[in-house]
Biopython code that builds the backbone (N, CA, C, O; Angstrom):
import numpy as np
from Bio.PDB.StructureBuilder import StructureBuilder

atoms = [
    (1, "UNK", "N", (-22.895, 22.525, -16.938)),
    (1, "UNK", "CA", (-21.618, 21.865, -16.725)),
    (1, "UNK", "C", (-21.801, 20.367, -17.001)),
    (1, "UNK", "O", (-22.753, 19.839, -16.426)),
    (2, "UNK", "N", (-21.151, 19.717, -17.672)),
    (2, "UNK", "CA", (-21.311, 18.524, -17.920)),
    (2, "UNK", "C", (-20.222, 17.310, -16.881)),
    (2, "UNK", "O", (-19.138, 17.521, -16.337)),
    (3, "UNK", "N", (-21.227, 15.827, -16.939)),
    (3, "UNK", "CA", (-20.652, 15.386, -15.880)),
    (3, "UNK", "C", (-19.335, 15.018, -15.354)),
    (3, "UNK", "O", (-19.007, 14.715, -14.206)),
    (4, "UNK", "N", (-18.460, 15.132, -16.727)),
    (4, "UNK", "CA", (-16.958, 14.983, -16.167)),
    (4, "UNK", "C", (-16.666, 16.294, -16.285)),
    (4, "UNK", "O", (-15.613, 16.119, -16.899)),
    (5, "UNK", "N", (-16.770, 17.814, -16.166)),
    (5, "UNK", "CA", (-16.209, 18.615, -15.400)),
    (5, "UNK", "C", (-16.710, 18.662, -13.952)),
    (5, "UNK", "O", (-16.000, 19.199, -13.102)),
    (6, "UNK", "N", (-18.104, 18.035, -13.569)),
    (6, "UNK", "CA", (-18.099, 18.002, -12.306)),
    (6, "UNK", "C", (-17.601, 17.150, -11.317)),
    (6, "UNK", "O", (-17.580, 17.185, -10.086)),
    (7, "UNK", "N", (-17.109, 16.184, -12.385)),
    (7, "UNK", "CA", (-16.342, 15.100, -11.418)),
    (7, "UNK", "C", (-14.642, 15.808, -11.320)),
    (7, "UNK", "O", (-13.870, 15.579, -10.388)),
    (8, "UNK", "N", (-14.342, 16.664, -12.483)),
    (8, "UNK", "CA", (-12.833, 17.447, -12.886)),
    (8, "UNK", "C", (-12.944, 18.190, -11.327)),
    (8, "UNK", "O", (-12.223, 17.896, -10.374)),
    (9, "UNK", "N", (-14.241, 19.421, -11.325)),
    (9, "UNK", "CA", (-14.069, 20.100, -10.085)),
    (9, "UNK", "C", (-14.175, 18.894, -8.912)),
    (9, "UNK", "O", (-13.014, 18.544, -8.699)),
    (10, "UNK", "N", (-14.793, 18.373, -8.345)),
    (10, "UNK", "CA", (-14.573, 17.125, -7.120)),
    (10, "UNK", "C", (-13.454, 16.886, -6.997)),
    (10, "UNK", "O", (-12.967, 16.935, -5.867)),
    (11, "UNK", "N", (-12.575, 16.509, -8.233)),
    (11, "UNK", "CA", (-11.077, 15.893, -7.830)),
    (11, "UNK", "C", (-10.414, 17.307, -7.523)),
    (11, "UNK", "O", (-9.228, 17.497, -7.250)),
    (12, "UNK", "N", (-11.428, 18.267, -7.624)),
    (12, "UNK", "CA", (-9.409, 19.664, -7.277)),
    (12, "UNK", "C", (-10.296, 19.656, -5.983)),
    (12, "UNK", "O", (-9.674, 19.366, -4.961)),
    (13, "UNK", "N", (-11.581, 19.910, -5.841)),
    (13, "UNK", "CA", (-12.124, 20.056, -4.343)),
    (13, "UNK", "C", (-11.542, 19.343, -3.367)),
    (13, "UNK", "O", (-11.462, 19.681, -2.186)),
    (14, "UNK", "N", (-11.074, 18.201, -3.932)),
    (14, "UNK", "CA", (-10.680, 17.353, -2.413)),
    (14, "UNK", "C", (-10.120, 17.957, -1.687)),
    (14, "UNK", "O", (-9.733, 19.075, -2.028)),
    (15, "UNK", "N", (-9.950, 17.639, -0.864)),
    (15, "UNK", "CA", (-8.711, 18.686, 0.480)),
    (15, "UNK", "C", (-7.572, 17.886, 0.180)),
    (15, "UNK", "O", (-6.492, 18.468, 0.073)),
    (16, "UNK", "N", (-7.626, 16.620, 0.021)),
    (16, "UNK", "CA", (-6.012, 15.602, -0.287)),
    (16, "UNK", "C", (-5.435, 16.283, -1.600)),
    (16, "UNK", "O", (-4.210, 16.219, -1.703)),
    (17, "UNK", "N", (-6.163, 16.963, -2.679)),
    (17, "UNK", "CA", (-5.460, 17.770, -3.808)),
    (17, "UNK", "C", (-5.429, 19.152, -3.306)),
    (17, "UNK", "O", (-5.408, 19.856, -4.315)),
    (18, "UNK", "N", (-5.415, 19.906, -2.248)),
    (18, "UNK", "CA", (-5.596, 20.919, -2.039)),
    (18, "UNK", "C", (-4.340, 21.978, -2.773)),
    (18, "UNK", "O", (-4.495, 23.030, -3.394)),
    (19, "UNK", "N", (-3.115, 21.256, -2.435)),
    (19, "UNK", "CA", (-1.855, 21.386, -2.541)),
    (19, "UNK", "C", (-2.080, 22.090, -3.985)),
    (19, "UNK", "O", (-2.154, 23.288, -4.259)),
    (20, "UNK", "N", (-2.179, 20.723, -4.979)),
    (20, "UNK", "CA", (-2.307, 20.863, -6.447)),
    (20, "UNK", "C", (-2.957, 22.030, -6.589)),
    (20, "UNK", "O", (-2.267, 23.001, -6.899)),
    (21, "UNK", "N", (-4.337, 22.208, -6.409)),
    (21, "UNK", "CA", (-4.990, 22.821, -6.954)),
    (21, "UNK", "C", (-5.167, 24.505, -6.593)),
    (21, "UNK", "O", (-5.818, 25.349, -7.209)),
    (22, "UNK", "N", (-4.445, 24.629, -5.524)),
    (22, "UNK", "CA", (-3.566, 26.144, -5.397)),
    (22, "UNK", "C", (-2.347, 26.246, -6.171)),
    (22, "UNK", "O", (-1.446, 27.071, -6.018)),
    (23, "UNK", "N", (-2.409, 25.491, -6.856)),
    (23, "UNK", "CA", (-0.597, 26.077, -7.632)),
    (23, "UNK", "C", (-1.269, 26.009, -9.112)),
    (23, "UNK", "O", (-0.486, 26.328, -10.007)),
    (24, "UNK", "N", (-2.949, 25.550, -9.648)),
    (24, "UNK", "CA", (-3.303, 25.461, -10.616)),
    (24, "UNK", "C", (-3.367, 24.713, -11.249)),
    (24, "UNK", "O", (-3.970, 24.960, -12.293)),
    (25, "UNK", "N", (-2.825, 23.371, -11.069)),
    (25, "UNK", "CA", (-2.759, 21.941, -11.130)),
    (25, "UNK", "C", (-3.757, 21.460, -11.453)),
    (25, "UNK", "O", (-4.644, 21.337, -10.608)),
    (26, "UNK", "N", (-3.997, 20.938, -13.041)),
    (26, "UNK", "CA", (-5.190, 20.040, -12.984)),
    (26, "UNK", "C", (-4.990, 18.827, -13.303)),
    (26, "UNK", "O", (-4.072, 18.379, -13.991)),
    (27, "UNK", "N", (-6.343, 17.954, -12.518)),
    (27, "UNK", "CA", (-6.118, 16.655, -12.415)),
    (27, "UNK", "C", (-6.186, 16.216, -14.427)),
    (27, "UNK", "O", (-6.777, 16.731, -15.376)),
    (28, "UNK", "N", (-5.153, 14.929, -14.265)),
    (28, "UNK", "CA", (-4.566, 14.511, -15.606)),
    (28, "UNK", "C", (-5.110, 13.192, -15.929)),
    (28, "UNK", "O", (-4.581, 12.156, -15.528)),
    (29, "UNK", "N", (-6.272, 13.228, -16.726)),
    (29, "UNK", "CA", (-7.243, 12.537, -17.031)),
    (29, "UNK", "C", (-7.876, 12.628, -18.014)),
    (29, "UNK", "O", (-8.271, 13.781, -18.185)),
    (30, "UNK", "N", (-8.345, 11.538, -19.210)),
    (30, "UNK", "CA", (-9.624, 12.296, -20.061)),
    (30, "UNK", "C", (-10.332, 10.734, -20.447)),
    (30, "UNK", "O", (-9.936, 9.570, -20.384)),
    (31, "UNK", "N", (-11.409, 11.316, -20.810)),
    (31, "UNK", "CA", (-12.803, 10.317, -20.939)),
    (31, "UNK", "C", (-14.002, 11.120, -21.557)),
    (31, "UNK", "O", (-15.047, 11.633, -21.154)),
    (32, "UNK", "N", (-13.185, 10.940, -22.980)),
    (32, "UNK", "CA", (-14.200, 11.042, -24.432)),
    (32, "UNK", "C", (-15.196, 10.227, -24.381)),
    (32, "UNK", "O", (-14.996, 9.081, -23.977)),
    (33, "UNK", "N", (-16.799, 10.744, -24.875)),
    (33, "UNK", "CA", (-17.715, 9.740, -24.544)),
    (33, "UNK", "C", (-17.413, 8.720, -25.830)),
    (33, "UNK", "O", (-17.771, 7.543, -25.795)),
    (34, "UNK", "N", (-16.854, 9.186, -26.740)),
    (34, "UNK", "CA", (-16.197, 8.262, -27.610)),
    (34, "UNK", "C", (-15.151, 7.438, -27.617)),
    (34, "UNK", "O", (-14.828, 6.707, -28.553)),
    (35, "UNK", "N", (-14.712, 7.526, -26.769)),
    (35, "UNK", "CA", (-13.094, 6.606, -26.400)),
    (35, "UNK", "C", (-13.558, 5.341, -27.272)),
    (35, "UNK", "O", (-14.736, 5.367, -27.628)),
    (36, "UNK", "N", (-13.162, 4.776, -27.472)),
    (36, "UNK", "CA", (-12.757, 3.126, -27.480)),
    (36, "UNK", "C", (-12.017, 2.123, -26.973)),
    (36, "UNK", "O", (-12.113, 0.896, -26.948)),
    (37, "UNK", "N", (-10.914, 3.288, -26.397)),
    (37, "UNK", "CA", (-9.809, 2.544, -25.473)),
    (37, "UNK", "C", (-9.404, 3.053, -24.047)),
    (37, "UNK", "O", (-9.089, 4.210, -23.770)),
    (38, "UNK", "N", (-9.474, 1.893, -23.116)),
    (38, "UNK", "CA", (-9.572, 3.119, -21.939)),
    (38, "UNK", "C", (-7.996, 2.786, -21.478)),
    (38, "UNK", "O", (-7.676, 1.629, -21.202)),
    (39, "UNK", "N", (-7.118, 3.797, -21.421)),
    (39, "UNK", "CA", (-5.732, 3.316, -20.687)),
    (39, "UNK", "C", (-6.049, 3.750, -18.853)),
    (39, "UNK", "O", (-6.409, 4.819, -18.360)),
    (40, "UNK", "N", (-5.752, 2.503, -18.246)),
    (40, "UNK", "CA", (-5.544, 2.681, -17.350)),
    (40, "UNK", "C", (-4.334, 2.662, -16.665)),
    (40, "UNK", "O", (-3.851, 1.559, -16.921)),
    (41, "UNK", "N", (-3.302, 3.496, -15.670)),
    (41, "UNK", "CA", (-1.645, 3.468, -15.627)),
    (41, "UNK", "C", (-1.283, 4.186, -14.145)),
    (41, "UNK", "O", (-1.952, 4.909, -13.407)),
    (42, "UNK", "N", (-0.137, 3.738, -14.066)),
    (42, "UNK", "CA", (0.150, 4.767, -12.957)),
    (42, "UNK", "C", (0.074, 6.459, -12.400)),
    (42, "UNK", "O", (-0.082, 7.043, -13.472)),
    (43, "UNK", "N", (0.085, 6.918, -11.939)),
    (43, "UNK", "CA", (-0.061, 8.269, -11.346)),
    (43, "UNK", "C", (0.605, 8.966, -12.193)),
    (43, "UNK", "O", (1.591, 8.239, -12.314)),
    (44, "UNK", "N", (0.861, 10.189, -13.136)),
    (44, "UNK", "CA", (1.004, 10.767, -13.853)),
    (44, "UNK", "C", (2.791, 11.279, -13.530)),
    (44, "UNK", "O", (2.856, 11.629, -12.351)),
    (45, "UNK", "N", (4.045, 11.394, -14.165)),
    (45, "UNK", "CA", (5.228, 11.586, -13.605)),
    (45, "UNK", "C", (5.328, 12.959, -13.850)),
    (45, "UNK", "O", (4.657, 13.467, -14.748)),
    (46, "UNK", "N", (6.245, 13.757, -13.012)),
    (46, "UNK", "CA", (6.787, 15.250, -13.194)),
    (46, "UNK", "C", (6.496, 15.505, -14.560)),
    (46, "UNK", "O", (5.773, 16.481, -14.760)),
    (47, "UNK", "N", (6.991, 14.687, -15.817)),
    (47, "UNK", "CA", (7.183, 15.893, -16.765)),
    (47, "UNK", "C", (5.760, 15.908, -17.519)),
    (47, "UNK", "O", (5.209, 16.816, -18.141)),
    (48, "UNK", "N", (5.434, 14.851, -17.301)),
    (48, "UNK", "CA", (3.542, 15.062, -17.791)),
    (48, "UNK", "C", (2.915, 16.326, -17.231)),
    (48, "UNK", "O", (2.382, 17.327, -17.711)),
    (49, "UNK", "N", (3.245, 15.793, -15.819)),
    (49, "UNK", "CA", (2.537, 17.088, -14.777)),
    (49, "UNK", "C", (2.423, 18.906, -15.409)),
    (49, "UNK", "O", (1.499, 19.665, -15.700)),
    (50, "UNK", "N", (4.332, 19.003, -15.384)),
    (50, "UNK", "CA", (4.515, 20.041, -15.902)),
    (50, "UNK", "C", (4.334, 20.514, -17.475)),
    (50, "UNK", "O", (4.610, 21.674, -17.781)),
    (51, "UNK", "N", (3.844, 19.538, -18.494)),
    (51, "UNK", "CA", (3.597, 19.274, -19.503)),
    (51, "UNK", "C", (1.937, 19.582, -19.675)),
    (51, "UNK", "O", (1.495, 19.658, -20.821)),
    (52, "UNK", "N", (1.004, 19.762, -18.493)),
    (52, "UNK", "CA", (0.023, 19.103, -18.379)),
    (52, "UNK", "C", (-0.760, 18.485, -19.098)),
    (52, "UNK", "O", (-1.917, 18.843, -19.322)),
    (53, "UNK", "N", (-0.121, 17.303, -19.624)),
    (53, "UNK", "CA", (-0.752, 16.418, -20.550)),
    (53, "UNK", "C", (-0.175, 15.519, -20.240)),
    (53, "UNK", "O", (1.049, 15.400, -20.200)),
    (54, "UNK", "N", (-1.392, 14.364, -19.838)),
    (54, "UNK", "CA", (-1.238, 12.924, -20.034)),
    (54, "UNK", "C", (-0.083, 12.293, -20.610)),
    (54, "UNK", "O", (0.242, 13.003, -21.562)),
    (55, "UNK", "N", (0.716, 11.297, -20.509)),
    (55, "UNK", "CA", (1.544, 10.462, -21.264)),
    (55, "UNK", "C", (2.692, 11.204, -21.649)),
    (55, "UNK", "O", (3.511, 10.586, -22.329)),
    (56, "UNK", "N", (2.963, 12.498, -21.345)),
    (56, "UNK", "CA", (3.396, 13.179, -22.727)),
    (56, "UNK", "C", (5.214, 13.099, -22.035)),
    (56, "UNK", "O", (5.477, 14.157, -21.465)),
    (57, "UNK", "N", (5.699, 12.682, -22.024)),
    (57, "UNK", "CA", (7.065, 12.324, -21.886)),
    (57, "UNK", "C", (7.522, 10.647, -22.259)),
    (57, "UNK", "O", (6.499, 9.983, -22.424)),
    (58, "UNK", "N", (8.698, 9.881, -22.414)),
    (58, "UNK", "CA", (9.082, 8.837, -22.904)),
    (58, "UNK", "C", (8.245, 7.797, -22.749)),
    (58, "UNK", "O", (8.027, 6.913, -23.577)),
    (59, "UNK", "N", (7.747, 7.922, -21.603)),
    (59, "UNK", "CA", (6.707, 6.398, -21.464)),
    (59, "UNK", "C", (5.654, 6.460, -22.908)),
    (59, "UNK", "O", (5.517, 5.797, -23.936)),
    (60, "UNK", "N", (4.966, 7.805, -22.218)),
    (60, "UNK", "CA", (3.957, 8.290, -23.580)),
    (60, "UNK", "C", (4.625, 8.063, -25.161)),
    (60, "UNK", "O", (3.682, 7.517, -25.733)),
    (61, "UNK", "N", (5.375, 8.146, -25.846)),
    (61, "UNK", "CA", (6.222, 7.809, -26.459)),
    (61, "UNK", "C", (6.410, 6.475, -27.049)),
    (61, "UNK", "O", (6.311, 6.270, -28.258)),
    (62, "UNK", "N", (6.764, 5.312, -25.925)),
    (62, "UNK", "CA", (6.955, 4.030, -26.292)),
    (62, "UNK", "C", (5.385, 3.582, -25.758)),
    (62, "UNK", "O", (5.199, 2.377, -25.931)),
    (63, "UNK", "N", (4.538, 4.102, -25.313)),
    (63, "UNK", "CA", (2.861, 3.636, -25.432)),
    (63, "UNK", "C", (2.334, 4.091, -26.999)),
    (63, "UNK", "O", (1.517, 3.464, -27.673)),
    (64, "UNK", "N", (2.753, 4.851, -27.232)),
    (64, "UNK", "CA", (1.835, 5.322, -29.051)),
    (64, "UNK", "C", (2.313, 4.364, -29.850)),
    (64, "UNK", "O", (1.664, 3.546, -30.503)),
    (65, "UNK", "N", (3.936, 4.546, -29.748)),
    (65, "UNK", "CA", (4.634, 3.433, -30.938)),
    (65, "UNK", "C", (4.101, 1.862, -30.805)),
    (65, "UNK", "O", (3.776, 1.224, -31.806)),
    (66, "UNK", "N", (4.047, 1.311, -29.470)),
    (66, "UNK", "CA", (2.889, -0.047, -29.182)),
    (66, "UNK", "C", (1.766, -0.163, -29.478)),
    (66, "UNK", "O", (1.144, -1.201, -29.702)),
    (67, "UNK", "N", (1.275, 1.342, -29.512)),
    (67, "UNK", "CA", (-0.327, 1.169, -30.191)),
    (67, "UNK", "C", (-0.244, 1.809, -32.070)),
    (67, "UNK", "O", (-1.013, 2.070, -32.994)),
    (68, "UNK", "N", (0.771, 1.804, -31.857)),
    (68, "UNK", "CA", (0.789, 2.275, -33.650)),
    (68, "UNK", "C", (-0.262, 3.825, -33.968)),
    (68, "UNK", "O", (-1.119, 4.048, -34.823)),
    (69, "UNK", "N", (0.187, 4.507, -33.062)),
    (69, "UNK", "CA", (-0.238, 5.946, -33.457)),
    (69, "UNK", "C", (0.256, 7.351, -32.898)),
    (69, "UNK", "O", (0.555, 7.760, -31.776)),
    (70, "UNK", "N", (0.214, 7.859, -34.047)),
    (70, "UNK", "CA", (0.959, 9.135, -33.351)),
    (70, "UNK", "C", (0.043, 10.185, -32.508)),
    (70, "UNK", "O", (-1.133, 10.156, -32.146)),
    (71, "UNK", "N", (1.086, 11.111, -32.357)),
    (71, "UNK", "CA", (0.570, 12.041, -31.131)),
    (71, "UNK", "C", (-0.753, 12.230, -31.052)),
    (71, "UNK", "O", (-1.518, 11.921, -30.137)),
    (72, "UNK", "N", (-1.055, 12.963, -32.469)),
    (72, "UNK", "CA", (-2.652, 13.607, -33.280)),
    (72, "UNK", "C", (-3.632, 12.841, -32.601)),
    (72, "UNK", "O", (-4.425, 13.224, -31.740)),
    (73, "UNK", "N", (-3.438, 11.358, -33.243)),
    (73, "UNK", "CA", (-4.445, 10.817, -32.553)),
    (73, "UNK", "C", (-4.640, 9.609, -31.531)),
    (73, "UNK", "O", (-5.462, 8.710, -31.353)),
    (74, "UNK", "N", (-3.649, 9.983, -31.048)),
    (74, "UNK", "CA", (-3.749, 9.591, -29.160)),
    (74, "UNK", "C", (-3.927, 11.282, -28.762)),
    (74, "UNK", "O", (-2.850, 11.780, -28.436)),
    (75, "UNK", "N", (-4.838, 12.023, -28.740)),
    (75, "UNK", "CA", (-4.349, 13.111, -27.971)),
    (75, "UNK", "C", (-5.592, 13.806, -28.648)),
    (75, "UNK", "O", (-6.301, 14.479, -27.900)),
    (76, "UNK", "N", (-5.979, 13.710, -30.145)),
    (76, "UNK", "CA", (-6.881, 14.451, -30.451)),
    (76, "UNK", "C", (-8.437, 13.988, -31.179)),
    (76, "UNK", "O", (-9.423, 14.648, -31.505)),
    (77, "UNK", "N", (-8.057, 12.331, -31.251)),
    (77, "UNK", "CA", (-8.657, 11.681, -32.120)),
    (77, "UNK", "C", (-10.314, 11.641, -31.007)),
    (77, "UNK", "O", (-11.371, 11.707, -31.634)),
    (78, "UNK", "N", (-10.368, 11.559, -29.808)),
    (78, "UNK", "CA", (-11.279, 11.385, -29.333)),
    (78, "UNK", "C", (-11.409, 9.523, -28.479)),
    (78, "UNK", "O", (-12.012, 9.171, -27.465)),
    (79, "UNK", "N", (-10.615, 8.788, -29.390)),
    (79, "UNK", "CA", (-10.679, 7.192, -29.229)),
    (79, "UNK", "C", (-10.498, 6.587, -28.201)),
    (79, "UNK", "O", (-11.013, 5.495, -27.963)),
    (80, "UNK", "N", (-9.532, 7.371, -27.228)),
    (80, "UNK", "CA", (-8.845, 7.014, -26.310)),
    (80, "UNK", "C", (-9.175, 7.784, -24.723)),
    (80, "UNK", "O", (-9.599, 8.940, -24.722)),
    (81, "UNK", "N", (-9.055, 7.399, -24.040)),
    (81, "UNK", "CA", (-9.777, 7.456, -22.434)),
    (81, "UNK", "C", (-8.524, 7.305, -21.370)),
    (81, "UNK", "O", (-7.832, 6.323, -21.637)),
    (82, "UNK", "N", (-8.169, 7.904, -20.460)),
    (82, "UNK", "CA", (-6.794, 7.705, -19.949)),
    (82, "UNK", "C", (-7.354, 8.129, -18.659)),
    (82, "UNK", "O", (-7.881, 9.224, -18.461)),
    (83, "UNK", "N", (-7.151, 6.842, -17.470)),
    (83, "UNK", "CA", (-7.314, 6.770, -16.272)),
    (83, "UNK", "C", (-6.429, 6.799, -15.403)),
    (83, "UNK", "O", (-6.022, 5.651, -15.582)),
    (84, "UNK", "N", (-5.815, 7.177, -14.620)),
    (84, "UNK", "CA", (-4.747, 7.422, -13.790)),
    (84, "UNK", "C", (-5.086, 6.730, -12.444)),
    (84, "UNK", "O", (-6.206, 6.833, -11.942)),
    (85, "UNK", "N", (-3.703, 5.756, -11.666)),
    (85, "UNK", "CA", (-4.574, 5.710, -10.468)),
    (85, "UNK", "C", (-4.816, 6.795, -9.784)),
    (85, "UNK", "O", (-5.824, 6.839, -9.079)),
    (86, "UNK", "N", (-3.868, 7.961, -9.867)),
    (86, "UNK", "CA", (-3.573, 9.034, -9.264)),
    (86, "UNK", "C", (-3.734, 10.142, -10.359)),
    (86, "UNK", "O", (-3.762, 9.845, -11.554)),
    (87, "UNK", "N", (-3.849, 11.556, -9.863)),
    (87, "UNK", "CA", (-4.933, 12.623, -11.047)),
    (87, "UNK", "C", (-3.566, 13.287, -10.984)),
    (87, "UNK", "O", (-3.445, 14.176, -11.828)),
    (88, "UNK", "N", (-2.557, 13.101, -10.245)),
    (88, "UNK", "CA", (-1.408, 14.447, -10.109)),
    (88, "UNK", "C", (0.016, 13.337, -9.889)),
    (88, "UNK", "O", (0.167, 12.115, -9.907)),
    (89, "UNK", "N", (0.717, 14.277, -9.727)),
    (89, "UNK", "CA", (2.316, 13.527, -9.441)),
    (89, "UNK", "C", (2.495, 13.367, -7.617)),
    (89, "UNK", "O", (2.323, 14.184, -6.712)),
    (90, "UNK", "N", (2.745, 12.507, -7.618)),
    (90, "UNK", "CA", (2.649, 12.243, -6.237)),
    (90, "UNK", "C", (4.007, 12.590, -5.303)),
    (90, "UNK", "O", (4.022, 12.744, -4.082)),
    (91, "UNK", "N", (4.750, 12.640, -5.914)),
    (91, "UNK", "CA", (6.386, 13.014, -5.859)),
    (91, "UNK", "C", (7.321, 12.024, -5.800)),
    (91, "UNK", "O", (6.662, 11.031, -5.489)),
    (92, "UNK", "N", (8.240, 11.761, -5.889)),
    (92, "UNK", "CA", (9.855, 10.941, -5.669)),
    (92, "UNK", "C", (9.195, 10.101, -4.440)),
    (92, "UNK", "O", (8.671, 10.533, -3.414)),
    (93, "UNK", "N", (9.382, 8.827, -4.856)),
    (93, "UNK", "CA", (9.594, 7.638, -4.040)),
    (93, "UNK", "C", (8.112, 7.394, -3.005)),
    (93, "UNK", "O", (8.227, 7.182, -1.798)),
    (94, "UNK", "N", (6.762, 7.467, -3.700)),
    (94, "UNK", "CA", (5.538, 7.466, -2.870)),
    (94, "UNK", "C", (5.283, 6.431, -3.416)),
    (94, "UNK", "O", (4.249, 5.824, -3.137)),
]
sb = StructureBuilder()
sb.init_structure("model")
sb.init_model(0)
sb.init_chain("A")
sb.init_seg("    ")
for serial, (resi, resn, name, xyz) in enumerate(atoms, 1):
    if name == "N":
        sb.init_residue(resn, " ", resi, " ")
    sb.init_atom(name, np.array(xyz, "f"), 0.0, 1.0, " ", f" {name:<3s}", serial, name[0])
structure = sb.get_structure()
């Protein structure tokens, strides 16, 4: 197992994700040992969540067009590193 799936399992282990990680919920994060760019951002919103992918609703959207790239490679290129303060959606008004 390599070290960011063991840090992947730690974040569903917590008991504070317990919630999440009975409904199958995984924490929304990635860190290519290749990144070049690390985004760091707020807690991930509903439609990412249910999307489960990073960025992937309007914000995500007007972040690619600022960085001048499309989906492919924000998403597949490897370049990019996306830190969340929060791994899940925290809900309405937290």
């Amino acid at each position: 197992m390599s070290q960011i799936e063991r840090i992947k399992q730690a974040i569903m282990a917590d008991p504070q994700n317990a919630s999440y990680t009975e409904q199958s919920i995984e924490p929304l994060f990635a860190a290519p040992k290749t990144a070049r760019i690390n985004i760091i951002g707020q807690a991930p919103g509903l439609k990412t969540q249910e999307a489960g992918l990073y960025w992937k609703d309007k914000s995500g959207d007007r972040l690619r067009e600022w960085l001048g790239v499309d989906e492919d490679t924000f998403y597949k290129s490897g370049y990019f590193a996306v830190m969340p303060m929060d791994f899940y959606f925290p809900g309405h008004g937290k």
